[in-house]
C-alpha positions as CSV (number, residue, x, y, z in Angstrom):
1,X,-13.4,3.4,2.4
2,X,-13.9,0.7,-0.3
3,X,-11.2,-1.2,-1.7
4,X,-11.2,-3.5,-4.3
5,X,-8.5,-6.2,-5.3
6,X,-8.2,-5.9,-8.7
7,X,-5.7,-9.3,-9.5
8,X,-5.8,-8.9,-12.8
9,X,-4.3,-5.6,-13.3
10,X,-2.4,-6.6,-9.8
11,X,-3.1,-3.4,-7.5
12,X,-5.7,-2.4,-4.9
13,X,-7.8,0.5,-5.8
14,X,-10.3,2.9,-4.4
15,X,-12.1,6.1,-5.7
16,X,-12.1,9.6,-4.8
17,X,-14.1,12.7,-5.9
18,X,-10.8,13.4,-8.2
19,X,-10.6,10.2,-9.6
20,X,-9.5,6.9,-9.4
21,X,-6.2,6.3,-7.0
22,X,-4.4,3.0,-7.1
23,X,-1.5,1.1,-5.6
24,X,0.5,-1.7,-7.8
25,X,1.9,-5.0,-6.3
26,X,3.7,-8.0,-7.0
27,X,4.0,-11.2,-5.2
28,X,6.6,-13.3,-5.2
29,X,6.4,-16.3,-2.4
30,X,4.4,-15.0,1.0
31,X,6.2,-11.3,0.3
32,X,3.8,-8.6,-1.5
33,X,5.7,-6.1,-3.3
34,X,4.3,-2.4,-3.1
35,X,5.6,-1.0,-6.4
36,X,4.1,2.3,-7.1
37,X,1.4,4.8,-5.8
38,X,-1.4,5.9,-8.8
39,X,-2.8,9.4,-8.1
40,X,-5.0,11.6,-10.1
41,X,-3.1,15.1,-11.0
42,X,-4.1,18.0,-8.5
43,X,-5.0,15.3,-5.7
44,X,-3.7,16.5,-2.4
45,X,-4.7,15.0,0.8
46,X,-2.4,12.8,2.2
47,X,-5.1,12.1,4.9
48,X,-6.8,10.4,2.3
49,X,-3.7,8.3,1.2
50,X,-2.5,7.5,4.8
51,X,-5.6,6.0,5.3
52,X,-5.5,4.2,1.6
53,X,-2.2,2.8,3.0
54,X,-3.6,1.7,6.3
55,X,-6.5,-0.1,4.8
56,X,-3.9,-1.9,2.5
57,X,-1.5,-3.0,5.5
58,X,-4.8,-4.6,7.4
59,X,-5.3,-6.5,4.1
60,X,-1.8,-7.5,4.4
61,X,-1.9,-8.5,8.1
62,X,-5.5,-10.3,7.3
63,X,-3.5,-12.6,4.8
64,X,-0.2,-12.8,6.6
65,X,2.1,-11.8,3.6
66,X,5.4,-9.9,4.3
67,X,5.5,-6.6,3.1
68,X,8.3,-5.6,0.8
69,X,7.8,-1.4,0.3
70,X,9.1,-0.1,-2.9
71,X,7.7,3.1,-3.3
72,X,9.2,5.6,-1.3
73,X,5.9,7.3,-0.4
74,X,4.9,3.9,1.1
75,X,8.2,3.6,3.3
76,X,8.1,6.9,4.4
77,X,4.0,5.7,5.3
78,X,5.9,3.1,7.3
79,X,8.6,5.2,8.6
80,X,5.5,7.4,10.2
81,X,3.7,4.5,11.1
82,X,6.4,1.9,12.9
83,X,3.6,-0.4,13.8
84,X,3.5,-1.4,10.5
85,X,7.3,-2.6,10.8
86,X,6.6,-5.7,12.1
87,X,5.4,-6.8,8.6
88,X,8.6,-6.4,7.3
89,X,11.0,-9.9,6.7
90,X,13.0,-10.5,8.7
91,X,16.5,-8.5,7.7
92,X,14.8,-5.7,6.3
93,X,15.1,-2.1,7.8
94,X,14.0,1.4,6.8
C-alpha cells in the first residue's frame, strides 16, 4: 500500500478501488494530531483501514512524533492494537 504525505492539505492518503480514503492531521510541537478518517460512501473493509492505520503509525514511529488520537475510529485502532500505546505522551490513556 502506497501512501503519500500530502502537507499541504495536511493528511496522509492512499487509494482504493472505491475511491480515494484519507486521514487529516495536525502538528503542534513533536505531537501529531489524528483528526478525522475520509472514507468513500459504501467502503467497507476495515482490513483495508487497519492496515491504512498501521502504515500511518510506522510513519509515526519512523519520525518519532507522539501520537495524539482524535478520531475515535483511530483510538479504538489503538485500543485493538496496544502496541501502538507506547506512542502516546506521556499522561495519556485510552
Amino acid at each position: 500500500m502506497e501512501i503519500k504525505d500530502n502537507t499541504f492539505a495536511r493528511q496522509f492518503e492512499t487509494i482504493a478501488p472505491e475511491g480515494l480514503l484519507s486521514v487529516e492531521y495536525s502538528f503542534q510541537e513533536k505531537k501529531i494530531f489524528l483528526t478525522k478518517i475520509n472514507i468513500p460512501e459504501g467502503f467497507e473493509d476495515q482490513d483495508f483501514i487497519d492496515t491504512l492505520l498501521r502504515n500511518i503509525m510506522e510513519i509515526v514511529i519512523e519520525k518519532k512524533f507522539k501520537l495524539m488520537p482524535i478520531h475515535p475510529k483511530i483510538v479504538q485502532f489503538i485500543k485493538k492494537n496496544p502496541k501502538y500505546k507506547e506512542l502516546l505522551p506521556p499522561g495519556i490513556r485510552i
